[in-house]
N, C-alpha and C positions, 0 to 999 in steps of 0.2 A: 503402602498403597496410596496411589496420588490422587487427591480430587481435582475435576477437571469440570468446569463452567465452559460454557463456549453461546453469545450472543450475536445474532447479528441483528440488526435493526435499520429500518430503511430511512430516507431522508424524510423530511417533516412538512406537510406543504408548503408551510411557511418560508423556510427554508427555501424550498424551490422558486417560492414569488420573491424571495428576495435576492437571489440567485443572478435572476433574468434580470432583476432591474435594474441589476450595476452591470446589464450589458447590454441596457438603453432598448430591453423589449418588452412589449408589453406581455403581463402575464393571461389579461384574458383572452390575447389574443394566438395564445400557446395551446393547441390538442389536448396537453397532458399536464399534470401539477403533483402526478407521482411519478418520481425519476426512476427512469429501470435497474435494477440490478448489478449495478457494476463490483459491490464488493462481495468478497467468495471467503469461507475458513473451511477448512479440514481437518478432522483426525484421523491416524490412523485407526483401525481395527488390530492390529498386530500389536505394535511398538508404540510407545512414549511420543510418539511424533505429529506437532504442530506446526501449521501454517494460517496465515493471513492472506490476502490477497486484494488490491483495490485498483480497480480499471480507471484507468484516466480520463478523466470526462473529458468526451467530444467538445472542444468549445465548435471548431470550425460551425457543427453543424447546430448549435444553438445560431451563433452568429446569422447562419446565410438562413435561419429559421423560415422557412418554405412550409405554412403553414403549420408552424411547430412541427414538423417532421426532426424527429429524433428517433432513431432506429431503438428497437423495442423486439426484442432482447438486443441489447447492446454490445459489440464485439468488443468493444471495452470489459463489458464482463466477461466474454467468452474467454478472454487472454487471461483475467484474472483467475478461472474457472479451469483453464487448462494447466498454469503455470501450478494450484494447489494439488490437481491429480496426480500431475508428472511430478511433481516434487515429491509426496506420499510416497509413489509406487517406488520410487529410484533409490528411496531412502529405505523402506523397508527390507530391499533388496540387498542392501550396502550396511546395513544396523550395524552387522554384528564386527565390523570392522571400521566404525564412525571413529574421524578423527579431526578435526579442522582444518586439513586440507581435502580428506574429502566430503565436507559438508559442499564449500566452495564447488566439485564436483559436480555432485547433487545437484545445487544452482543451475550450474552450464546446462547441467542432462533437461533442466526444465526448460530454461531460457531457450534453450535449441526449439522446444516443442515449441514456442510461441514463435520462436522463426521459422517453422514450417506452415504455423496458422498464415503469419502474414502473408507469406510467398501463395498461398491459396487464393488470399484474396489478392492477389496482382501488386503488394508491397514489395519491393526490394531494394537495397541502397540505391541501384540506378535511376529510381523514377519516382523515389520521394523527395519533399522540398520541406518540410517540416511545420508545413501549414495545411495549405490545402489536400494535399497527399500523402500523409506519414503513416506510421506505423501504429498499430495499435500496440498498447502497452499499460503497466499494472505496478503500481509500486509494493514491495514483499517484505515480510516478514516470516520466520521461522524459528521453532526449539527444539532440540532433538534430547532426551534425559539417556542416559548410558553411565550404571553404578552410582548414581547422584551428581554427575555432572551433567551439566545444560548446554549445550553445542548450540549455538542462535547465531542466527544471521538477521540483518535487515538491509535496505532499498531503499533512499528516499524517505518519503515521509509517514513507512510506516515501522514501528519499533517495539522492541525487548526491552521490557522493566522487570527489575529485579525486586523483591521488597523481603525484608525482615516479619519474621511474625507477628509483626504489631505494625504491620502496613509502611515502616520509613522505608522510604527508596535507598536502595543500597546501588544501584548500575542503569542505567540506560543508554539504548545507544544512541548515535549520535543521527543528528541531522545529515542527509545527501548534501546538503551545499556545505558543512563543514569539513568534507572533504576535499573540495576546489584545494589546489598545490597553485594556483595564479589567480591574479588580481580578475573579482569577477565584473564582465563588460555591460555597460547598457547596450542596446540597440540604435545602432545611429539612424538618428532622426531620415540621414539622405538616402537610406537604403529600404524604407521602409514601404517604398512604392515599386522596388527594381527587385522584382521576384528573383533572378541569379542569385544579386548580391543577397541578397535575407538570407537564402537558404546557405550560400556561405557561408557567409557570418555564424546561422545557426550550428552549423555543422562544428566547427572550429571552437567556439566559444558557449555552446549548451548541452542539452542534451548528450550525453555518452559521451563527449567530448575528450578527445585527448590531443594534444597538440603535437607541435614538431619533437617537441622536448622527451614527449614521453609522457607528458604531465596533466593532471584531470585539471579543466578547464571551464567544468560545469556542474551538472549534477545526474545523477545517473537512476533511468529507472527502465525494468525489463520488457526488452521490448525484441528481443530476439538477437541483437547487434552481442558480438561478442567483447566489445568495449565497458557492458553493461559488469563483467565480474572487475574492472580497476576499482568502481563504487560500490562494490558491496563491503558491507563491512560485516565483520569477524568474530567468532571467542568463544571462550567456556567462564562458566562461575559455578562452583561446589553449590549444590541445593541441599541447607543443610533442614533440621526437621521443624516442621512450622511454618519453614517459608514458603514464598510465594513465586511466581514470575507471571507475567502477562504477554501476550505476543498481539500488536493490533492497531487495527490502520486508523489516518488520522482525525479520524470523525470522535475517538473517543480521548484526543490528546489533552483538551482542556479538560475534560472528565477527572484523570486522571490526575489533576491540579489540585480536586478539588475534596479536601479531607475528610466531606460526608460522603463521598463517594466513594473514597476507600475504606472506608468506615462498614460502610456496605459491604462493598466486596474480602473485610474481612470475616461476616458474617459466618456461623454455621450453622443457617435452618434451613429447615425444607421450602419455607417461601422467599430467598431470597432472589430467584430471578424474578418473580413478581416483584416486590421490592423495588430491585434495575430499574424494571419498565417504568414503572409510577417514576421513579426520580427522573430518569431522562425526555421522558412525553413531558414533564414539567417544565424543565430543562431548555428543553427545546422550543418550547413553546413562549418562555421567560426570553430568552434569547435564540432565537432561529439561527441565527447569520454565525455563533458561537458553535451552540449545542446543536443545530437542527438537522447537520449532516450525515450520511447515509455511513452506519459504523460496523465496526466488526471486532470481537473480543473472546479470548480465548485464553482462561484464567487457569491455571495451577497452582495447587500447594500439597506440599509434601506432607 
């Protein structure tokens, strides 16, 4: 029988006024200094099955800040919010034939869902530019157990750790830009004013990107585009007894670094999500701009 943690925890004010200031706005002059909801986790009720979920922050509309207007609920969470539903239900449906092509599956049947969201709200490849009008989107994580194997996926920037009974990391997966197969581009300075060119550019060289070649040329996060399954990445690892695995977006990645921390999360009392709380409200508060980000954690051990 597996024990299962699962945290989510919201951004830290601090965090948030620190947020704004590296985007040259002021923070009293912001509505709000609690950021809405963008990350989502799920478990099943059936099966074994976890996911993460984290909405990509709007910058545009920080940016064009219209009296701190930031939409509240944020469709950034809704994507995130529907991609952890649709993933659940499809996977529970598919369990007892899970195999690592059809996790991948799974993915698309969600990813679809979030390109139904978008096409609602008037998103489609024809009329996005990848600034002022893009896509909403969510970067993902997931682990599926079937006989003591762990079927996990991740997206971007949020990931699957593996750990030994005494908390060493045995696997993690990898970063969305370690997947780039070409030389990754800056932004040219002369295109930065010729909205065409940008979203060219964008198009070819980020986001979901795949070139003439065939080849990922950026970094990939679900945003309903079917380009988003070249950057997902893959696997199984045997869970054997003791161990651990973590699924969780990246608000808790330096957490994760930090050996009181899993120290903690080796724990087995009854107050250990008190525990959580106290360390990362410190945390965060020690360092905002590090710790203070809006996180999501979804802990197992066998």
């Amino acid at each position: 029988m597996v024990k299962v943690l699962s945290l989510l925890e919201k951004s830290s004010e601090e965090s948030v006024r620190l947020a704004l200031s590296k985007l040259n706005i002021d923070p009293e002059k912001f509505k709000f200094l609690t950021h809405p909801q963008e990350d989502y986790l799920l478990l099943s009720k059936k099966h074994p099955i976890y996911v993460v979920a984290d909405g990509v922050t709007l910058i545009r509309y920080l940016l064009d800040n219209k009296e701190g207007a930031y939409p509240n609920p944020s469709p950034a969470g809704d994507v995130a919010r529907i991609f952890c539903e649709s993933f659940v239900k499809t996977a529970e449906e598919r369990y007892d034939s899970i195999t690592n092509k059809s996790i991948k599956e799974i993915f698309g049947a969600a990813n679809d869902e979030i390109s139904r969201y978008n096409k609602e709200q008037g998103k489609t490849k024809n009329n996005i530019d990848y600034w002022e009008n893009d896509f909403y989107a969510a970067t993902v994580a997931f682990a599926i157990i079937k006989r003591k194997v762990v079927y996990w996926g991740s997206l971007c920037d949020s990931y699957v750790m593996h750990f030994s009974k005494d908390m060493e990391l045995l696997f993690s997966s990898p970063h969305c830009h370690s997947l780039a197969e070409v030389e990754r581009k800056k932004i040219p300075e002369e295109i930065e004013t010729d909205k065409k060119l940008r979203t060219k550019f964008l198009y070819e060289f980020r986001r979901n990107a795949i070139n003439e070649k065939g080849q990922r040329s950026g970094y990939g996060v679900a945003t309903g585009e079917p380009e988003a399954l070249h950057y997902l990445s893959t696997g199984c690892f045997n869970l054997k007894k003791g161990e651990s695995f973590a699924v969780f977006t990246d608000g808790f990645v330096e957490y994760m670094k930090l050996p009181e921390f899993t120290k903690i999360l080796a724990e087995d009392s009854a107050d250990i999500r008190k525990k959580i709380t106290l360390f990362t409200e410190n945390k965060a508060k020690e360092n905002p701009g590090i710790y203070g980000d809006e996180r999501s954690l979804i802990l197992v051990t066998d």
